[in-house]
Every structure is written in structure tokens, then in C-alpha cells.
N, C-alpha and C positions, 0 to 999 in steps of 0.2 A: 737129528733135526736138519731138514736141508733146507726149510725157510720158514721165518718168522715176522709177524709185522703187527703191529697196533691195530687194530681195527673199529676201536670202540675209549673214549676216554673219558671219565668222566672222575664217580667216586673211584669207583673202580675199573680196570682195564679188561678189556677182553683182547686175548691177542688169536692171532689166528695160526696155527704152527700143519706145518706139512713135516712128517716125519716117514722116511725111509727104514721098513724092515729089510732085515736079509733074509730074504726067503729066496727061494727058484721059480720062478722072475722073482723079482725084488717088488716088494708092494711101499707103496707109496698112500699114507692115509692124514687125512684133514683131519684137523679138529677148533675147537672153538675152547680158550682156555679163559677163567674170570680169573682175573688176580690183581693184585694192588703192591703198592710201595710203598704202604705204612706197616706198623705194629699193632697188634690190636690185643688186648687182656683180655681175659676169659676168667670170671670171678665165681667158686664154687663154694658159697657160706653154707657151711657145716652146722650145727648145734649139735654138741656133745650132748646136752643133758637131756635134749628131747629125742637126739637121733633123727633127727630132720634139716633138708635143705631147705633153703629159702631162693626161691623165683620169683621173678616180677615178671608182668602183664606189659605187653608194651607192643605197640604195631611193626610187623614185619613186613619190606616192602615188597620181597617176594612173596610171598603169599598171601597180600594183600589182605591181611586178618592181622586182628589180635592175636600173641600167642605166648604162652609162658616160657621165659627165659632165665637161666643164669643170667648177672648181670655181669657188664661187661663193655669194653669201648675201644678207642685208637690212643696210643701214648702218644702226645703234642710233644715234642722238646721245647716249644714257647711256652708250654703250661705247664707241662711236669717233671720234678726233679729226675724221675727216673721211671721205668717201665711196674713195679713195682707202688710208688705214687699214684700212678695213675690208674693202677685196678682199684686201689683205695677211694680216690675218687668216686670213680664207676660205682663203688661198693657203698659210700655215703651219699650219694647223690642218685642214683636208681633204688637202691633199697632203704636207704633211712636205715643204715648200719654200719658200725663201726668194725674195726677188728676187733680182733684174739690175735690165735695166732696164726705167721702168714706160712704155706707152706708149698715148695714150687711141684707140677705137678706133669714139669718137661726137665730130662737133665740135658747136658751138653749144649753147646751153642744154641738152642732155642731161647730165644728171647723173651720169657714166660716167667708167671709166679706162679 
């Protein structure tokens, strides 16, 4: 990376990164990155006994449509006990569901349930 900057700040960040290949000449390429400085949970309710997920319907604001989701959100440390809490959340408050059981589906430092 030989330069990087904010370009963009809002929910989310867009930064703008110039990164240097070695190649013969050496290339130099732009890009446009979206990323943010939260956590955000990804909730994937199972049923054992039907063998079916459950999605919720909810507006996406890229693609400016309705579209079905896992449900899912950002962990607050003002609102929740831990990143785990707050899929639960996510999970009671977008689906009108409670758990089972929870099971993480990142190992190693990913910050995930």
C-alpha cells in the first residue's frame, strides 16, 4: 500500500488505497474500499426438526429493494453484554425468535458467533 485516505464517511467508510505491484515496471493500482469500524453478527436460525432456515424480508439500501436475509446487525458495547448478546438480539427482534443452541461459525480471532 503506498497510499491511503478516507474518502467517504458516514455508516460506513470508503477509503481510497493506491497499492504498488512488483512487477517490471512496477504498476501502481487505485481502488475504492467500503469498510467500517464496527462488529456486525450474522445470525443463521437452523430448525432441526423441519430442516429449514429462517430469513426475514427487510429493505436493503443497496439495492434499493426488499430482499430476504439472515438476520443479523452491529454489537453496541452501550447495548450489549457481548457480541454473542447481540446476535441474540438481532435474532429476537428481526425474527420473533428465540434460541437453541448457539454455535460459532468463524474460529480464531474473528469476532463472530
Amino acid at each position: 500500500i503506498v497510499d491511503e485516505s478516507i474518502g467517504y464517511k458516514r455508516y460506513v467508510k470508503v477509503y481510497q488505497r493506491s497499492v504498488e505491484f512488483a512487477s517490471d515496471p512496477p504498476t501502481t493500482v487505485s481502488y475504492d474500499i467500503v469498510g467500517h469500524d464496527r462488529v456486525f453478527t450474522q445470525v443463521v436460525p437452523y430448525c432441526t426438526s423441519t430442516s429449514t432456515f429462517a430469513l426475514v424480508r427487510e429493505y436493503v439500501q443497496g439495492a434499493d429493494d426488499f430482499l430476504f436475509l439472515f438476520p443479523g446487525g452491529a454489537f453496541e458495547p452501550e447495548k450489549h453484554r457481548s457480541v454473542l448478546h447481540a446476535a441474540q438480539a438481532e435474532l429476537s427482534e428481526e425474527a420473533r425468535l428465540t434460541s437453541g443452541k448457539w454455535h460459532s461459525l468463524l474460529t480464531g480471532d474473528q469476532p463472530a458467533i
